[in-house]
PADRENLO-141251 format. One record per residue: residue in one letter; x, y, z of N, C-alpha, C in turn. Coordinates in steps of 0.1 Angstrom, whole numbers, padded with zeros to 4 digits, always signed. Atoms other than C-alpha are relative to their C-alpha. Layout:
N
aXYZXYZXYZ;...
! end
This chain:
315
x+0008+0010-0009-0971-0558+0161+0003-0014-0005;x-0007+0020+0007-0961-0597+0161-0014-0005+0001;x+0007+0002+0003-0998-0601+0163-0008-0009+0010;x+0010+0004-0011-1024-0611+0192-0003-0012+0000;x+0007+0014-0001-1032-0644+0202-0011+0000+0011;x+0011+0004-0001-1065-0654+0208-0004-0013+0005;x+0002+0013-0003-1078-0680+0228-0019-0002+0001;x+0009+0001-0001-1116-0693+0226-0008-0009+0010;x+0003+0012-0007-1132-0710+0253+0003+0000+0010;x-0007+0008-0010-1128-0722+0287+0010-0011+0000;x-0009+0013+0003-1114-0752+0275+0011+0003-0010;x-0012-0008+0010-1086-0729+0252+0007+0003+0007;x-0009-0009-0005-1071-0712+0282+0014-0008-0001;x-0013+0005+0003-1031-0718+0276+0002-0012+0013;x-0004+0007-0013-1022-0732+0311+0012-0004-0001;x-0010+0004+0004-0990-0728+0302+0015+0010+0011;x-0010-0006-0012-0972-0714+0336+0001+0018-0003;x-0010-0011+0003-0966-0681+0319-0008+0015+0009;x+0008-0010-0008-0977-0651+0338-0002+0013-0004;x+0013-0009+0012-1006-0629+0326-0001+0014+0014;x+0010-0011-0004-1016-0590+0338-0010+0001-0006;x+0016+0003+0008-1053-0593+0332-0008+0009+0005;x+0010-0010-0009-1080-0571+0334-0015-0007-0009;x+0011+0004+0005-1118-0581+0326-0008+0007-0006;x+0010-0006-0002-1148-0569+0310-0002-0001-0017;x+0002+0003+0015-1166-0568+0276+0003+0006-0009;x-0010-0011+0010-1148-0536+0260-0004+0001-0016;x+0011-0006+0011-1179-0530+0238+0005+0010-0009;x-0002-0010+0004-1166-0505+0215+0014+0006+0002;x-0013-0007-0002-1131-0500+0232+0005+0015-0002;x-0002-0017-0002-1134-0466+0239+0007+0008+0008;x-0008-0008-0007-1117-0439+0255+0000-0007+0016;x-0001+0013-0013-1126-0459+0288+0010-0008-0005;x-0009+0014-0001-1116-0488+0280+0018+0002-0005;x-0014-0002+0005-1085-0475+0264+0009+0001+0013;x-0006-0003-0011-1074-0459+0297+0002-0013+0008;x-0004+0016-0007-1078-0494+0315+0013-0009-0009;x-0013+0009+0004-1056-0509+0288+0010+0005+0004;x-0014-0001-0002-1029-0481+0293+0004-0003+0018;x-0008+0001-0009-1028-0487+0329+0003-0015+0004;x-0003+0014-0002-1030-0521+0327+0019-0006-0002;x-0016-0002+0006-0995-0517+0304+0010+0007+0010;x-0013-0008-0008-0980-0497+0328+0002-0007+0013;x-0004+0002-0007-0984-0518+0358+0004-0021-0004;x-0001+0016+0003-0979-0555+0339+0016-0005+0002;x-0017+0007+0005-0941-0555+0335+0005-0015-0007;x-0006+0014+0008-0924-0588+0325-0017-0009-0004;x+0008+0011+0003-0959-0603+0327-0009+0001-0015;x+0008+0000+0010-0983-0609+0296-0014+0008+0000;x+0010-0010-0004-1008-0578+0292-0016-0013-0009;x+0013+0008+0004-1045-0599+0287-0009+0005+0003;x+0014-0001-0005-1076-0590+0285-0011-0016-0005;x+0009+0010+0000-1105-0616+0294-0012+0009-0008;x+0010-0010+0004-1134-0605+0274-0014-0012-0002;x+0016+0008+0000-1171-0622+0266-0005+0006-0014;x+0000-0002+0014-1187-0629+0230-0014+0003+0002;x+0016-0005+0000-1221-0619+0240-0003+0010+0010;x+0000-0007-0015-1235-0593+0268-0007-0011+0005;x+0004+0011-0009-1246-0611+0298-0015-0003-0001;x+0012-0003+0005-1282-0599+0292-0005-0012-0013;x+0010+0009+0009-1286-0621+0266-0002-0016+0006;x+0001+0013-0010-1280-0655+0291-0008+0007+0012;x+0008+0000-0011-1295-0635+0320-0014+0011-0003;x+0009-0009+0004-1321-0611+0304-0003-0003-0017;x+0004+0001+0011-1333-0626+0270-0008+0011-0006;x+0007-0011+0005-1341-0596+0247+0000+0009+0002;x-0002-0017-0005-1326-0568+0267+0014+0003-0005;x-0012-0002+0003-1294-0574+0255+0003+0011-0011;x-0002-0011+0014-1279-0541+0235+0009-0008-0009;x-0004+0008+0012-1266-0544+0202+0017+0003+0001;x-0014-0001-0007-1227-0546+0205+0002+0009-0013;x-0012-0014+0009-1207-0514+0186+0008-0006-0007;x-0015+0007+0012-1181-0539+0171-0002-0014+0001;x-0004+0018+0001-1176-0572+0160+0007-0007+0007;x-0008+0006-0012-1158-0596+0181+0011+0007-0009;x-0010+0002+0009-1133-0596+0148+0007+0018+0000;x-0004-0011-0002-1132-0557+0153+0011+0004+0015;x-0007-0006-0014-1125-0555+0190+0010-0007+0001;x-0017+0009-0003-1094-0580+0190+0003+0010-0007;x-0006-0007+0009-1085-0557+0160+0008+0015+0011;x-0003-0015-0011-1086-0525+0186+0008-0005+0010;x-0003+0003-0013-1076-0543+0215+0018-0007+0001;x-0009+0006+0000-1047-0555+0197+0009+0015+0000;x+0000-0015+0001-1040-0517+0184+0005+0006+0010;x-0001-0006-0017-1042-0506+0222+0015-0007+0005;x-0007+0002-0004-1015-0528+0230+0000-0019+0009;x+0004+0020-0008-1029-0565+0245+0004-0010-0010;x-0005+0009+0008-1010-0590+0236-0009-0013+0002;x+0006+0015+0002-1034-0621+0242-0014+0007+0004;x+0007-0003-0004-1069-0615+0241-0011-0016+0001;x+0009+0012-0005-1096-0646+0262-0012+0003-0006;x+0011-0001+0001-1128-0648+0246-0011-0007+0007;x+0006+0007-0015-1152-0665+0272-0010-0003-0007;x+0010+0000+0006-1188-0677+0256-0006+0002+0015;x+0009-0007-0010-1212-0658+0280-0010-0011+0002;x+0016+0013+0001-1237-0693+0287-0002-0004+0011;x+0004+0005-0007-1249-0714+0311+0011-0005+0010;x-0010+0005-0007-1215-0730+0318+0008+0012+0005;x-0011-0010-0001-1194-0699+0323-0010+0009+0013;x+0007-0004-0012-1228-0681+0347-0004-0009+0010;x+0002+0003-0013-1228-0708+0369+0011-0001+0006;x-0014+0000-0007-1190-0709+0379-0003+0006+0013;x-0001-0012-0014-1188-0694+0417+0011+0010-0003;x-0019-0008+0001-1161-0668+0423+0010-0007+0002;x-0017+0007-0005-1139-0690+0436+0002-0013-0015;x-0005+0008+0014-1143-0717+0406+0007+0010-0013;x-0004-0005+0007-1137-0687+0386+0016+0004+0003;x-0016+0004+0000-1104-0679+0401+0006-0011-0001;x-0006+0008+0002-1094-0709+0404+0004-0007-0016;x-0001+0007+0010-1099-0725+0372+0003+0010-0012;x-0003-0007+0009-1099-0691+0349+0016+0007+0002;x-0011-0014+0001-1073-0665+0364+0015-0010+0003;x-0012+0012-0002-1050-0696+0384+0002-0004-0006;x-0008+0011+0008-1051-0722+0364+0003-0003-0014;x+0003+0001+0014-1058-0716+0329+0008+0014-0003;x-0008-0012+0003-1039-0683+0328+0010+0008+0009;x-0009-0002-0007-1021-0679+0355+0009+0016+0006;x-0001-0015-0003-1023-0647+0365+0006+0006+0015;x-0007-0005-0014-1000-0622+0387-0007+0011+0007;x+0006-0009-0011-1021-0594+0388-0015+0002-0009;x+0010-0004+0007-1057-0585+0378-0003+0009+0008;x+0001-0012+0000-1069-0549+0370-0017+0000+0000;x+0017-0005-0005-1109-0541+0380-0002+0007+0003;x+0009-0013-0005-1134-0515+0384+0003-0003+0012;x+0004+0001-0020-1142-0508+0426-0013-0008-0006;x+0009+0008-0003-1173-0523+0417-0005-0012-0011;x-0001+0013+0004-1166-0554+0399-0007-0010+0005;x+0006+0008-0007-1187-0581+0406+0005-0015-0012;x-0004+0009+0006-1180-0616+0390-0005-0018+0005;x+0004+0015-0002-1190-0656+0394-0019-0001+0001;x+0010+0002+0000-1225-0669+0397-0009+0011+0010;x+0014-0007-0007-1253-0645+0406+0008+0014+0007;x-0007-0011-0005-1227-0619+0409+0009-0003+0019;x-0005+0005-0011-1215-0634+0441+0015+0008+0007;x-0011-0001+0002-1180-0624+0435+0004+0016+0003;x-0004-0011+0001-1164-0589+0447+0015+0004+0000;x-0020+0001+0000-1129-0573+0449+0002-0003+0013;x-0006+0005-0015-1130-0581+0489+0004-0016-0003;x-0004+0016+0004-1132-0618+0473+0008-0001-0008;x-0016+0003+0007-1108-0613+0447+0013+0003+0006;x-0013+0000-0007-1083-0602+0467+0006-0013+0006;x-0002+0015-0005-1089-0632+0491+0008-0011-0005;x-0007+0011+0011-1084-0653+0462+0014+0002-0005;x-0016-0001+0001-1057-0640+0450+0009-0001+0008;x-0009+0006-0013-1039-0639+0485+0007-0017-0003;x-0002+0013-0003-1044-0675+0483+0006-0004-0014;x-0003+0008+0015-1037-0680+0440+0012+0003-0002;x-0012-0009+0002-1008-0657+0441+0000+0013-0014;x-0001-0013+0005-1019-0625+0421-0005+0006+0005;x+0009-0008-0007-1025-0593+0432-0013+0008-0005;x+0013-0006+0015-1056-0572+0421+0005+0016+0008;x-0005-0007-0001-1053-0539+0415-0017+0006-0005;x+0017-0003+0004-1088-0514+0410+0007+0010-0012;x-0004-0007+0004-1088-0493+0381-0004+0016+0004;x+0000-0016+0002-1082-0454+0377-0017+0005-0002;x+0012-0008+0009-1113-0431+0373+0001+0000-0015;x+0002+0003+0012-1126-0437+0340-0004+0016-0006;x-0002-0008+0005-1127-0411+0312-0013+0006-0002;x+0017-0004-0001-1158-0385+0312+0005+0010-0013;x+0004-0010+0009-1174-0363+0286-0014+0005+0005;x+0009-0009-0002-1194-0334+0296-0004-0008+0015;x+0003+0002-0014-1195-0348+0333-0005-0018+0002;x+0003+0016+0003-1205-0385+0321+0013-0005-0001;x-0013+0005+0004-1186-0412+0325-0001-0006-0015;x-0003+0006+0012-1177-0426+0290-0003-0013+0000;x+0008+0012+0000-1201-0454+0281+0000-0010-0009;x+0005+0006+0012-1210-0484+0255-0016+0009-0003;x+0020-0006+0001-1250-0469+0263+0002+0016-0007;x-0005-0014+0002-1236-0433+0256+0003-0001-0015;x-0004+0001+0019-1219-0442+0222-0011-0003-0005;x+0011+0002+0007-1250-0460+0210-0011+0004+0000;x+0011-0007-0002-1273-0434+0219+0002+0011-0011;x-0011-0010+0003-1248-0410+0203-0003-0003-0019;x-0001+0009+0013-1248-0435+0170-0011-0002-0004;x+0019+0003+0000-1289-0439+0172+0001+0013-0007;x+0006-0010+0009-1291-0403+0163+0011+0009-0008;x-0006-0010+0015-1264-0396+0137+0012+0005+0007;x-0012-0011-0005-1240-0379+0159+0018-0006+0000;x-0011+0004+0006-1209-0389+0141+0015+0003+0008;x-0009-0004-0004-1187-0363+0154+0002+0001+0015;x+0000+0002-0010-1195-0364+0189+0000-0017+0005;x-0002+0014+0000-1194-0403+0189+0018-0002-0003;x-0017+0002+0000-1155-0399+0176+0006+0006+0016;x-0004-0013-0011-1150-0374+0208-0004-0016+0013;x+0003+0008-0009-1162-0406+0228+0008-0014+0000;x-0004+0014+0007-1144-0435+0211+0020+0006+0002;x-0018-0003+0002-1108-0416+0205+0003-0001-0017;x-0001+0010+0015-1114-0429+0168-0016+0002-0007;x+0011-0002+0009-1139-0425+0140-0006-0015+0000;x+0010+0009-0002-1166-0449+0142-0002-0008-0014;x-0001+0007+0016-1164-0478+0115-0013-0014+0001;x+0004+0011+0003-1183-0504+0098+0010-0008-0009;x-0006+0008+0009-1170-0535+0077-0010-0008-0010;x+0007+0011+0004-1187-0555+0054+0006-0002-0020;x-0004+0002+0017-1186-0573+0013-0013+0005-0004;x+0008-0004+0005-1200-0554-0011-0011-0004-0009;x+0006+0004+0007-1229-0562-0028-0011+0004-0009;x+0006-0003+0015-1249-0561-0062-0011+0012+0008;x+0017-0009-0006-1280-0531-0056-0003+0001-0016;x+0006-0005+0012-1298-0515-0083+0003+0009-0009;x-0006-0004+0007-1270-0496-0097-0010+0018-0004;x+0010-0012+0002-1296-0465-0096+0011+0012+0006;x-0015-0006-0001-1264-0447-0083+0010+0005-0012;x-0004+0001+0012-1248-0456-0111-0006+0009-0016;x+0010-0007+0009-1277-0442-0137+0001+0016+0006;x+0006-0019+0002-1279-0403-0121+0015-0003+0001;x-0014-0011+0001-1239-0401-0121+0007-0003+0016;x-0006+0000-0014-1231-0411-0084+0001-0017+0004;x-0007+0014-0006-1219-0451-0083-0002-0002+0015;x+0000+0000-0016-1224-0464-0048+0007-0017+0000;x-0007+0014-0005-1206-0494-0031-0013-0001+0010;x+0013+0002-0010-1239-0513-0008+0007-0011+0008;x+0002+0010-0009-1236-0528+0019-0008-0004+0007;x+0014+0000-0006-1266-0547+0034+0000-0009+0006;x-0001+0010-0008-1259-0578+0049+0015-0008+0008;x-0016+0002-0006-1230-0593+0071+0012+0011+0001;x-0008-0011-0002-1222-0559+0084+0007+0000+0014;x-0004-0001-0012-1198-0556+0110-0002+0014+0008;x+0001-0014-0007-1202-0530+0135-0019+0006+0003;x+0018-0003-0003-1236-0508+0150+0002+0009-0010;x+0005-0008+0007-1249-0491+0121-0008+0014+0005;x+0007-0011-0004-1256-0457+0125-0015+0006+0000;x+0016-0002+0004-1294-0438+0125+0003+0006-0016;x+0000-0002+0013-1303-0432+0091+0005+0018-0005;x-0007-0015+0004-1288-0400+0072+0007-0003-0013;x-0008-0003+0009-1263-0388+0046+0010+0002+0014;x-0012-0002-0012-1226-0390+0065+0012+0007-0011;x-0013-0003+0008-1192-0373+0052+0006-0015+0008;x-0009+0005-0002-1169-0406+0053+0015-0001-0007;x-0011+0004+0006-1137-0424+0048-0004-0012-0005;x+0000+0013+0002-1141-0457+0031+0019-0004-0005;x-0011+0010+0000-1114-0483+0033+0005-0008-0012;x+0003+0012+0007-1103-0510+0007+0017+0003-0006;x-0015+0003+0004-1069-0527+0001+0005+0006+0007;x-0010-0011-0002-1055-0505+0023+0000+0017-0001;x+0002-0013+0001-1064-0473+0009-0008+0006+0003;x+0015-0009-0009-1086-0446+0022-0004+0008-0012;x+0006-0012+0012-1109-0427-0002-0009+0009+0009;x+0008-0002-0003-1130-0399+0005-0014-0002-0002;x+0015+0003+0006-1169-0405+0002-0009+0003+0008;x+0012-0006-0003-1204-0398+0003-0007-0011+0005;x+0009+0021-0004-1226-0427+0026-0011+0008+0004;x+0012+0000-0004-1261-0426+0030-0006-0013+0008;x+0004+0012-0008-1280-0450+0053-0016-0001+0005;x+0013-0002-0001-1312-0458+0047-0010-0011-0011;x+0008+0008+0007-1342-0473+0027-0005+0003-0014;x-0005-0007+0012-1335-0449+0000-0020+0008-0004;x+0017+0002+0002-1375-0438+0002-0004+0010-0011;x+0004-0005+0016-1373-0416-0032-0004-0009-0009;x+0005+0011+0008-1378-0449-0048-0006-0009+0005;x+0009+0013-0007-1395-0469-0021-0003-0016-0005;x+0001+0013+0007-1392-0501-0032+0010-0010+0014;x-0007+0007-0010-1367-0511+0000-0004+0000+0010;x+0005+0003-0016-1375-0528+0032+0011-0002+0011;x-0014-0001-0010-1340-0530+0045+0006+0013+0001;x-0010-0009+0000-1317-0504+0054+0011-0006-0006;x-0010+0002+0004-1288-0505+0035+0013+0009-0002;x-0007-0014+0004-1254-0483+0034+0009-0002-0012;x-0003+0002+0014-1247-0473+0003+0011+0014+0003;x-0011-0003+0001-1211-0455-0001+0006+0005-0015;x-0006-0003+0018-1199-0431-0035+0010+0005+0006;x-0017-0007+0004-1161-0428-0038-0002+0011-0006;x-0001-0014+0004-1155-0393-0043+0014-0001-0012;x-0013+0000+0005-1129-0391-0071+0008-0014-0006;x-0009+0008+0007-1127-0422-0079-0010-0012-0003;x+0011+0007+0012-1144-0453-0104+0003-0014+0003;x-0001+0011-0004-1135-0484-0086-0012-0010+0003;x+0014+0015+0003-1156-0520-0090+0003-0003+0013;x+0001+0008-0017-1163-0529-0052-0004-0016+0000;x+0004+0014+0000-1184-0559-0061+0005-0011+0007;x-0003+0011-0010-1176-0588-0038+0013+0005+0011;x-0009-0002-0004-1149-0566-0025-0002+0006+0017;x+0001-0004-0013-1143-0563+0016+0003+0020+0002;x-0003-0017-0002-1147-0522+0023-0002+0003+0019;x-0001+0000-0006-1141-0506+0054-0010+0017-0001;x+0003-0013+0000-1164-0471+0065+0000+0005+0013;x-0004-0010-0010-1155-0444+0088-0012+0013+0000;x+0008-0011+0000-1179-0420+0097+0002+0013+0007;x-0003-0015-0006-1168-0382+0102-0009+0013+0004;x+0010-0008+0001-1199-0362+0098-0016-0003-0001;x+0009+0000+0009-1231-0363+0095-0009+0010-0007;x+0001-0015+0009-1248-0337+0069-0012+0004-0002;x+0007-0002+0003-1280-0345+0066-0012-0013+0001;x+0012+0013+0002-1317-0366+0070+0002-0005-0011;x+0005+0001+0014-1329-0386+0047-0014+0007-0003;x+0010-0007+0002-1355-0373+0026-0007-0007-0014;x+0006+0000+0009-1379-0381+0001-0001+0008-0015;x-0004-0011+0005-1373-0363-0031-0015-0004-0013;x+0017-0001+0007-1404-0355-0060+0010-0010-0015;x-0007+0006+0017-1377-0371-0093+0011-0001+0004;x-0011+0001-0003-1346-0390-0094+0009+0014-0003;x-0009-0013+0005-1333-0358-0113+0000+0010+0018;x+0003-0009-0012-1342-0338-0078+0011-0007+0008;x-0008+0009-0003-1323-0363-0063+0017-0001-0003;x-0010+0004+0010-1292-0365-0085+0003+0015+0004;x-0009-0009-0001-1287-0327-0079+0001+0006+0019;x-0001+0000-0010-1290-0330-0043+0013-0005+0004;x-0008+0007-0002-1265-0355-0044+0013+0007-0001;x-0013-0003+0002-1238-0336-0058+0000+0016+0009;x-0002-0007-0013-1246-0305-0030+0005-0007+0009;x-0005+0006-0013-1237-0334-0005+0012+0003-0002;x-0014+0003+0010-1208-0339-0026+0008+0011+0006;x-0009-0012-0002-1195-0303-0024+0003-0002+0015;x-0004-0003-0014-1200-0303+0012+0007-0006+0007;x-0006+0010+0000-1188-0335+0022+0016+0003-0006;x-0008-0002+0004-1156-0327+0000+0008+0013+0010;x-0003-0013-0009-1152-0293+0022+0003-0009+0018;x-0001+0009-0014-1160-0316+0056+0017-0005+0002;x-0011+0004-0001-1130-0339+0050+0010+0006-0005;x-0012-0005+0003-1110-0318+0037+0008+0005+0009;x-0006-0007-0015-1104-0305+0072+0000-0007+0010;x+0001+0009-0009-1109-0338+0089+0012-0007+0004;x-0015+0004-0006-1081-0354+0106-0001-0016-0004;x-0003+0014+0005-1070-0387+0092+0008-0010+0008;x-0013+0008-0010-1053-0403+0122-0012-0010-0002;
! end
């Protein structure tokens, strides 16, 4: 990959003649959906520039203060996927005041004509788009008639168990732990990012080191538990044991934090960026009567955890 370009803003779009197959939407999570829209987006773009338009906030949070869900990935994650998939430019849009009052037609005009110059754009059948939703594909067509791209609707989207494949689905999925049926939804094991930071080394003391992550985590944190993961770093994948929680054997925590032990291996994370994959999950959390009770629970995870990935697929 020669590496995605990114534009921020209304006021960023290139407007530089070259001609874009675009398709819209906020590709929460970039999931087996969304995937399918990329590949068909790739298949009918030819010579032009595959783009997705996307948005740094859900709409909800400009037109529904406080309903807004929590997004699955970081912006910095979903270019990451979206680059992965195959999109060579991806628009970030700020979801506000100026961008929800555009009409449809200011919106073709000024986003898809003239600022990106688009031949064809890819949309749901029930796409809606410009101020107060105004905007449909009978009007995008129109427009485009008149802008010079065509629109094209997308494909039936990808279902599990008779649903269609959701953002609300994954984080329902992620709410209660369900690790393995969340990959079955995604195409891909479900990650966080974040720098590690100092804890109480109480990990360290029964024999099981943890890497913590508690603050400036990227990604939706899953419901609390013990998980079989992968963790990331430099490059390399280890396997490990993550817990996600307030750690309530020692009650003394008011955050959730996920704390991460390398299996196999004695590495200083401290200030260091880690990446976690979550393949399983194995178990609540629980309250235990002595760290010792604790400390030999931990290394039951361990075994099992080590059995989990051992059979887990590493793509």
């Amino acid at each position: 990959m020669t590496g995605v370009i990114v534009n921020y803003g209304l006021n960023a779009l290139p407007r530089d003649g070259t001609s874009r197959a675009i398709t819209i939407g906020k590709f929460d999570g970039v999931h087996r959906g969304h995937q399918k829209v990329i590949d068909q987006l790739l298949s009918v773009a030819g010579e032009a520039e595959p783009t997705v338009i996307t948005f740094d906030r859900h709409p909800s949070a400009i037109l529904n203060p406080g309903d807004a869900p929590e997004a699955i990935l970081s912006e910095a994650q979903k270019i990451e996927l979206l680059e992965k998939a195959g999109i060579a430019r991806v628009i970030v849009l700020a979801f506000d005041h100026e961008l929800s009052s555009l009409t449809h037609q200011d919106f073709s005009d000024r986003v898809l004509v003239d600022g990106l110059g688009a031949s064809m754009v890819l949309v749901g059948a029930d796409f809606r788009y410009g101020h107060g939703g105004g905007g449909t594909i009978d009007t995008l067509r129109a427009e485009g008639a008149k802008g010079g791209f065509l629109v094209e609707v997308v494909a039936d989207l990808c279902e599990e168990e008779g649903q269609r494949v959701s953002s609300t689905m994954i984080r329902q999925q992620l709410e209660k732990g369900e690790a393995s049926a969340t990959r079955a939804l995604l195409g891909r094991y479900h990650f966080v990012r974040g720098e590690v930071a100092q804890g109480f080394q109480r990990g360290r003391a029964l024999g099981y080191p943890t890497a913590n992550l508690s603050i400036n985590i990227e990604g939706y944190v899953p419901g609390d538990g013990v998980y079989a993961t992968f963790v990331t770093h430099a490059g390399i994948r280890y396997d490990a044991a993550t817990s996600i929680g307030v750690n309530p054997t020692f009650g003394d925590l008011n955050d959730r934090t996920i704390e991460s032990h390398l299996m196999n291996s004695t590495l200083d994370l401290y200030g260091e960026v880690i990446t976690v994959e979550f393949v399983e999950f194995v178990r609540g959390m629980k309250k235990f009567d002595s760290p010792e009770a604790l400390s030999t629970q931990m290394g039951l995870d361990e075994s099992q955890i080590a059995g989990i990935l051992s059979d887990a697929s590493r793509a």
